[in-house]
N, C-alpha and C positions, 0 to 999 in steps of 0.2 A: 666907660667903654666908648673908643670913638668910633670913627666910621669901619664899616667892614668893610676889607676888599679880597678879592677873588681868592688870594694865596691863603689868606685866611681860612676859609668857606674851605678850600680844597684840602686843607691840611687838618678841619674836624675829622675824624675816623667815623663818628654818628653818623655824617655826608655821607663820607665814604663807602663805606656800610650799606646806606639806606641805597646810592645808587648800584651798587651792585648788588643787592637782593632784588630790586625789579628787575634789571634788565632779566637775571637768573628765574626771575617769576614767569616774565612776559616769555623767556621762550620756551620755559613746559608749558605754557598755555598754547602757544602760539610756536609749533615746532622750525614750521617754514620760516621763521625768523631769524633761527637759527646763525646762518652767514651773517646777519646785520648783527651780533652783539656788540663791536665794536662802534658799527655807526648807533645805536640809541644809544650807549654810553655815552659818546660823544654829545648827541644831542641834546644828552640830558643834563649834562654838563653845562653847554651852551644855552641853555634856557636858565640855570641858577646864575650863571652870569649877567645873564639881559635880565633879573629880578632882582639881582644884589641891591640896585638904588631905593628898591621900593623897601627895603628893609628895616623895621622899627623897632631899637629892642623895646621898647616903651609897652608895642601892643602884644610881642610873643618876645619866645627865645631864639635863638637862632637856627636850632634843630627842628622844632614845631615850622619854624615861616620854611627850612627847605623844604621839609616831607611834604607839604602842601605843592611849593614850585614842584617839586618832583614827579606827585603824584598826576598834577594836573599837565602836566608836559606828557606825560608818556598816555596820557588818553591821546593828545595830538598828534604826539608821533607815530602811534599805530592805525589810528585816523590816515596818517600821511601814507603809512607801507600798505593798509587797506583798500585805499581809495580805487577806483579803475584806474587811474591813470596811469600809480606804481604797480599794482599788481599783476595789470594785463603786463604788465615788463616783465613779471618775477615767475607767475603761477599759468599753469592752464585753468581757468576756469572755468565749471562748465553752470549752463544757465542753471539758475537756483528754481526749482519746481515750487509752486504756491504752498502745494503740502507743509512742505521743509520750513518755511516762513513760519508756521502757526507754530512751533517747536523755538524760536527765537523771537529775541525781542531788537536787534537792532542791526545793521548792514555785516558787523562785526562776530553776530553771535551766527549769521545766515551764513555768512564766505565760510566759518569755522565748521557749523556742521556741515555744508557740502561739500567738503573736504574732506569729512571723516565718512560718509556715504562713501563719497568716491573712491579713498583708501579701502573700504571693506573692500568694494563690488572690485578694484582695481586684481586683488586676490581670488576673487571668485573663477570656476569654470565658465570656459568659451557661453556651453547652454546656462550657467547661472546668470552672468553677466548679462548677456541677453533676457533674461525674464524680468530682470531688475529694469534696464535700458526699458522694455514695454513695458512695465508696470509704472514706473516714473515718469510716463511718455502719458500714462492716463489709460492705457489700456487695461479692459475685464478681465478677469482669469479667465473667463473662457476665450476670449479674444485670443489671449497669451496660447490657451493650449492651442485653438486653430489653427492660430501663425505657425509655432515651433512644430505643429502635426504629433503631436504630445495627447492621448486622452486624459482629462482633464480629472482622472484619480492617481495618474502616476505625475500629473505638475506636483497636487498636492500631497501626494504622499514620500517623492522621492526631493521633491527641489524644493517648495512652500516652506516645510516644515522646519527645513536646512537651514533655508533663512533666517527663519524667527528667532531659531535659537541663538545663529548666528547674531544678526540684529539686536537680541535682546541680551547675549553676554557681552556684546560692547556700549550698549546703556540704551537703548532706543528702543520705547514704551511701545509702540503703534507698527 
């Protein structure tokens, strides 16, 4: 087998394959991605390109050494769309509350769930929205009812409860 080049690599189906199941991966994980399928495609492309020289069939196959380029590209590339610098471009973000933090483990898994926070509360009523807004803000249930002038068996009995259920049929334990 002699040297590999690009046309080669592009024209395995396994390549082929392998890179359009992540892109197709990354944006059910990651919906807001969505618009950019065609740029990670691309990019991910352009990263088995800038790796074709390090390629040996001696130490793997040709399949095994992409999935690896592949795999470790698309951590970078979502890295790249995550980052502040892209996202303040793309997304409204709003500050990530400390709580939300202990629920993930890395900048990628934090932007995700306050996203899906925001998505619920985005739905919620004017007064739900607001109890959420002062509960994330660090305010007491009693606080909450004072503010909203709510006594604080009809927060919990009519709004509290709404949430949890709510909160806890879209996966969030706490």
């Amino acid at each position: 087998m002699g040297t590999i080049n690009f046309e080669d690599v592009y024209a395995n189906a396994y390549v082929r394959e392998s890179v359009e199941s992540l892109v197709s991966t990354t944006v059910r994980q990651y919906p807001m991605l969505d618009n950019y399928q065609d740029d990670i495609r691309q990019e991910l492309w352009l990263a088995i390109n800038k790796h074709i020289p390090q390629f040996s069939p001696e130490k793997s196959n040709l399949n095994t050494f992409c999935r690896i380029v592949l795999e470790s590209a698309l951590k970078e590339i979502r890295r790249g769309y995550f980052s502040n610098r892209c996202i303040s471009e793309r997304v409204n973000t709003a500050p990530i509350n400390e709580e939300l933090a202990a629920y993930s483990h890395d900048d990628i898994d934090r932007f995700v769930l306050c996203k899906e926070v925001n998505a619920l509360v985005e739905d919620l009523s004017p007064i739900r929205k607001k109890i959420c807004e002062l509960l994330m803000d660090g305010h007491s249930m009693n606080d909450v009812a004072r503010i909203l002038h709510i006594p604080i068996g009809s927060l919990y009995k009519h709004h509290i409860s709404a949430l949890r259920i709510l909160f806890t049929k879209a996966g969030f334990k706490k």
